[in-house]
C-alpha positions in Angstrom: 0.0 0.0 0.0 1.3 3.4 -1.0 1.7 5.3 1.9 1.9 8.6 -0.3 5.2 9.6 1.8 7.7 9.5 -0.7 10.0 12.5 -0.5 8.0 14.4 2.4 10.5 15.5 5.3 9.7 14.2 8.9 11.4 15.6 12.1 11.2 12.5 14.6 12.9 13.7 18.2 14.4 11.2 20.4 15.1 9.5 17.5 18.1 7.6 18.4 16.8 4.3 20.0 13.7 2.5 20.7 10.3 4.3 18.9 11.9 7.0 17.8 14.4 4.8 16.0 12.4 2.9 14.9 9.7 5.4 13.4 12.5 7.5 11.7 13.4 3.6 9.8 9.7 3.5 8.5 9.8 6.8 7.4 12.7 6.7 5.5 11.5 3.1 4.3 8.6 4.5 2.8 10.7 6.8 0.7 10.4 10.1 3.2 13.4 12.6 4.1 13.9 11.9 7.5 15.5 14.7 10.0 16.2 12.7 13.4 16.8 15.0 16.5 18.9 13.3 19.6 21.5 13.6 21.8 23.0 10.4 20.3 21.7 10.3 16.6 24.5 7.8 15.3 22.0 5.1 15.0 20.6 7.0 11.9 23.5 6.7 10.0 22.4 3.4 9.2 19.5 4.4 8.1 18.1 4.0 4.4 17.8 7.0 1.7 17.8 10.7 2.9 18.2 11.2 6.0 19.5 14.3 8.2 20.9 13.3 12.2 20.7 16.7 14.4 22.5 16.1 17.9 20.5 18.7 20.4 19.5 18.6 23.6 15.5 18.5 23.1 15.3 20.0 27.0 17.3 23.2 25.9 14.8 26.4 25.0 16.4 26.9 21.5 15.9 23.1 20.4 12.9 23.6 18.8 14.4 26.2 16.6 17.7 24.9 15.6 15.9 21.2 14.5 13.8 22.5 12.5 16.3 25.0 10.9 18.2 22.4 9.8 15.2 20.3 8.3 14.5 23.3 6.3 18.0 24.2 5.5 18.4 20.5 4.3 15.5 19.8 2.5 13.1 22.4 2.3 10.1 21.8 4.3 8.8 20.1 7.4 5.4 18.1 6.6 5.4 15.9 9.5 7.0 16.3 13.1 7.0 13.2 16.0 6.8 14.9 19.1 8.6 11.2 20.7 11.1 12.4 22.9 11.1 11.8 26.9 12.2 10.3 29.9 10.5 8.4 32.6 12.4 7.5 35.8 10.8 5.0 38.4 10.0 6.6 41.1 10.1 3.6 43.8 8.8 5.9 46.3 6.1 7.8 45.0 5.1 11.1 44.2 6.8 12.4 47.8 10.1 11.5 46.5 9.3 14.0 43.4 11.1 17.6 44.0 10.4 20.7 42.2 13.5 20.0 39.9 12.4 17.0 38.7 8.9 18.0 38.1 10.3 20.8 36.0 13.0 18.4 33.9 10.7 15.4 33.3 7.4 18.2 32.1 10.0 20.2 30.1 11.3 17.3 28.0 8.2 15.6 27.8 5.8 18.3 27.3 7.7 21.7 26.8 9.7 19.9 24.4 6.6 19.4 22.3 5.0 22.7 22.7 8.4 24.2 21.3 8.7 21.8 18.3 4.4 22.3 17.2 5.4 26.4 17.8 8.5 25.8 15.1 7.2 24.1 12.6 3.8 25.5 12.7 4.4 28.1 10.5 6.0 26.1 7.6 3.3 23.7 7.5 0.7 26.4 7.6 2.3 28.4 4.9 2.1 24.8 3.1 -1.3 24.5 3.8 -1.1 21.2 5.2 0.8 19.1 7.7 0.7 16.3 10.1 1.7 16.3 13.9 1.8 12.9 15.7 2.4 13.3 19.8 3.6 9.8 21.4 1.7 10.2 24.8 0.9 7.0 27.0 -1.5 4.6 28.3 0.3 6.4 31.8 -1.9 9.3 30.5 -5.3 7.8 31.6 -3.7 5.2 33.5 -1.5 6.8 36.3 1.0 4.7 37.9 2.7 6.3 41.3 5.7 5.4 40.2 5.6 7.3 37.6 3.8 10.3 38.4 5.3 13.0 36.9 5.6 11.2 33.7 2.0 10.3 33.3 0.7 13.5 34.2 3.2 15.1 31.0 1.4 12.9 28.7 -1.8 13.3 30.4 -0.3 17.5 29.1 0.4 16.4 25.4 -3.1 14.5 25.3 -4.9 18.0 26.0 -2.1 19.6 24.0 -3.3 17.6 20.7 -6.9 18.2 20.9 -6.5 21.7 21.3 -3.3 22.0 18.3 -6.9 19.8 16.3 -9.0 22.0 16.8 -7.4 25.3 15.7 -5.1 24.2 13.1 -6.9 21.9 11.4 -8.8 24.6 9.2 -5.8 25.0 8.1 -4.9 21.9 6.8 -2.7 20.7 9.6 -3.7 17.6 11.7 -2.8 16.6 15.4 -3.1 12.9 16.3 -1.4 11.1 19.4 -0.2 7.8 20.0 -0.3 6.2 23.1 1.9 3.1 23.8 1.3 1.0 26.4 4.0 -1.8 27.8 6.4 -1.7 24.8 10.1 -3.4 25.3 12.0 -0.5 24.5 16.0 -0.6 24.8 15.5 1.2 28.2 13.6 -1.9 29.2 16.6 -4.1 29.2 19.4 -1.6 30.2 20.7 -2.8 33.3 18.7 -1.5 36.4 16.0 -1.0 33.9 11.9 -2.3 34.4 13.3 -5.9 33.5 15.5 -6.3 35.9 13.5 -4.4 38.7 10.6 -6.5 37.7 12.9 -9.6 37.8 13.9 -8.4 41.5 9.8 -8.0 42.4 9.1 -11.3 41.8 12.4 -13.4 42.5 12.4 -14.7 38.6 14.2 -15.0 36.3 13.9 -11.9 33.7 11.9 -13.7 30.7 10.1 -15.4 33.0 9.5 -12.2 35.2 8.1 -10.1 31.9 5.9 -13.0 31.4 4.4 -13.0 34.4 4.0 -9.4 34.9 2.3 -9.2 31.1 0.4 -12.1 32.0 -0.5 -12.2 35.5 -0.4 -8.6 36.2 -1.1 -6.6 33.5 -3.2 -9.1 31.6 -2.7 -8.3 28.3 -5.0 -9.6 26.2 -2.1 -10.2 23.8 0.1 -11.9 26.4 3.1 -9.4 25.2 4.7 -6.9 26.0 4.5 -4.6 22.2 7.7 -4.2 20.3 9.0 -0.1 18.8 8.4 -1.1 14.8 4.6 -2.2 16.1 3.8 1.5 17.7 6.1 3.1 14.8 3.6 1.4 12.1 1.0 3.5 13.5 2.7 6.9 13.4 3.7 6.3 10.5 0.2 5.6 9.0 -1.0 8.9 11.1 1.9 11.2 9.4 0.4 9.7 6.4 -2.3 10.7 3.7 -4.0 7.7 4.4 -4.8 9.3 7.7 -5.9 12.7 6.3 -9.4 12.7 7.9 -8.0 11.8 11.0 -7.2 14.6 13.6 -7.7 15.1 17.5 -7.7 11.2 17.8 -5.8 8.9 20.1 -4.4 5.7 19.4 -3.9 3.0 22.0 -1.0 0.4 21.2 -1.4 -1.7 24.5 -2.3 -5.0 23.6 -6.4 -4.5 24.9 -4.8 -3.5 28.9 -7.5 -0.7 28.7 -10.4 0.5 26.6 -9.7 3.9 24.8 -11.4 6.3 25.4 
């Protein structure tokens, strides 16, 4: 199926590992000029066809800016931007153990860090008269966790965020979507000290057998899974997509059935 991408420029942030890596390898798959934003963008060289690697620090005020600079310097345009990058530490003891510091890192890269990108590339894509902007939120967004409070209560920020981006850009041609992953076995899952091995710890299991029963017996995924990066990436893709182009101020829910969207 022709996904209509072929030669459109897409600014993915965070897109050195996990979903963000793996979103900018669809992209450029489907024949689009990719411009991946990271601190550690080497993973993109690998990458098929045109793509552009920006190393920036997505927290930093004048991110926004520079990224997509450089996506029009390079290729001319900006027709769809991936607001993916963010951070979620564990908070093992709740929101008490939360300071004012870390409220204010975790909301600016996950949220701020969004608002700046939409406020760049705005104008472009209105100027173009279309354009297509695809927040990755979370199912932490309508599902809090406490050990992950100030995460889910960002992406509960980006959900509202869309909707509103919908609803007064989308006159003028520009659509705001969200994706929402649930469990998904990112690199960050598996890094040492990571959810595996913490989970591992929990339960007094081995790690497979430890993500097994947590998907299974705690989470109860329909699926029995945890999702993989190219399953939630096949989805942004499709949103930063023509075949999407009556779709705007939606949320899509990659969770294996742990929740019914709303």
């Amino acid at each position: 199926m022709d996904t209509l991408l072929t030669d459109r420029v897409v600014v993915v942030t965070g897109a050195g590992s996990g979903i963000g890596l793996a979103t900018a390898r669809k992209f450029a798959e489907e024949g689009a000029r990719v411009v991946g934003a990271d601190l550690d963008p080497r993973p993109l060289k690998d990458l098929p066809g045109a793509v552009l690697p920006v190393t920036v620090d997505m927290g930093e005020e004048s991110a926004g800016d520079r990224v997509v600079e450089a996506a029009v310097a390079e290729f001319g345009a900006v027709d769809v931007l991936v607001n993916n990058v963010g951070v979620y530490p564990y908070r093992e003891n709740g929101f008490l153990s939360v300071d004012d510091a870390e409220w204010h890192r975790v909301l600016n890269l996950n949220f701020l860090s969004a608002v700046r990108m939409t406020r760049a590339v705005l104008p472009h894509m209105i100027a173009a008269g279309r354009g297509a902007l695809v927040h990755i939120a979370s199912e932490g967004s309508r599902e809090p966790a406490p050990f992950f409070v100030d995460y889910c209560v960002s992406k509960a920020a980006v959900l509202n965020l869309s909707k509103s981006l919908a609803n007064e850009f989308g006159p003028q041609g520009v659509r705001s979507n969200v994706v929402s992953p649930g469990a998904t076995r990112t690199p960050a899952w598996d890094a040492p000290g990571g959810l595996a091995d913490r989970l591992a710890a929990e339960f007094e299991m081995e790690k497979e057998a430890a993500l097994t029963h947590f998907v299974r017996e705690v989470r109860k995924l329909p699926t029995g899974r945890l999702g993989t990066p190219d399953e939630v990436a096949s989805v942004i893709v499709f949103l930063g997509s023509d075949l999407s182009a009556q779709v705007t101020g939606a949320e899509y829910t990659i969770n294996g059935g742990s929740y019914a969207a709303a």
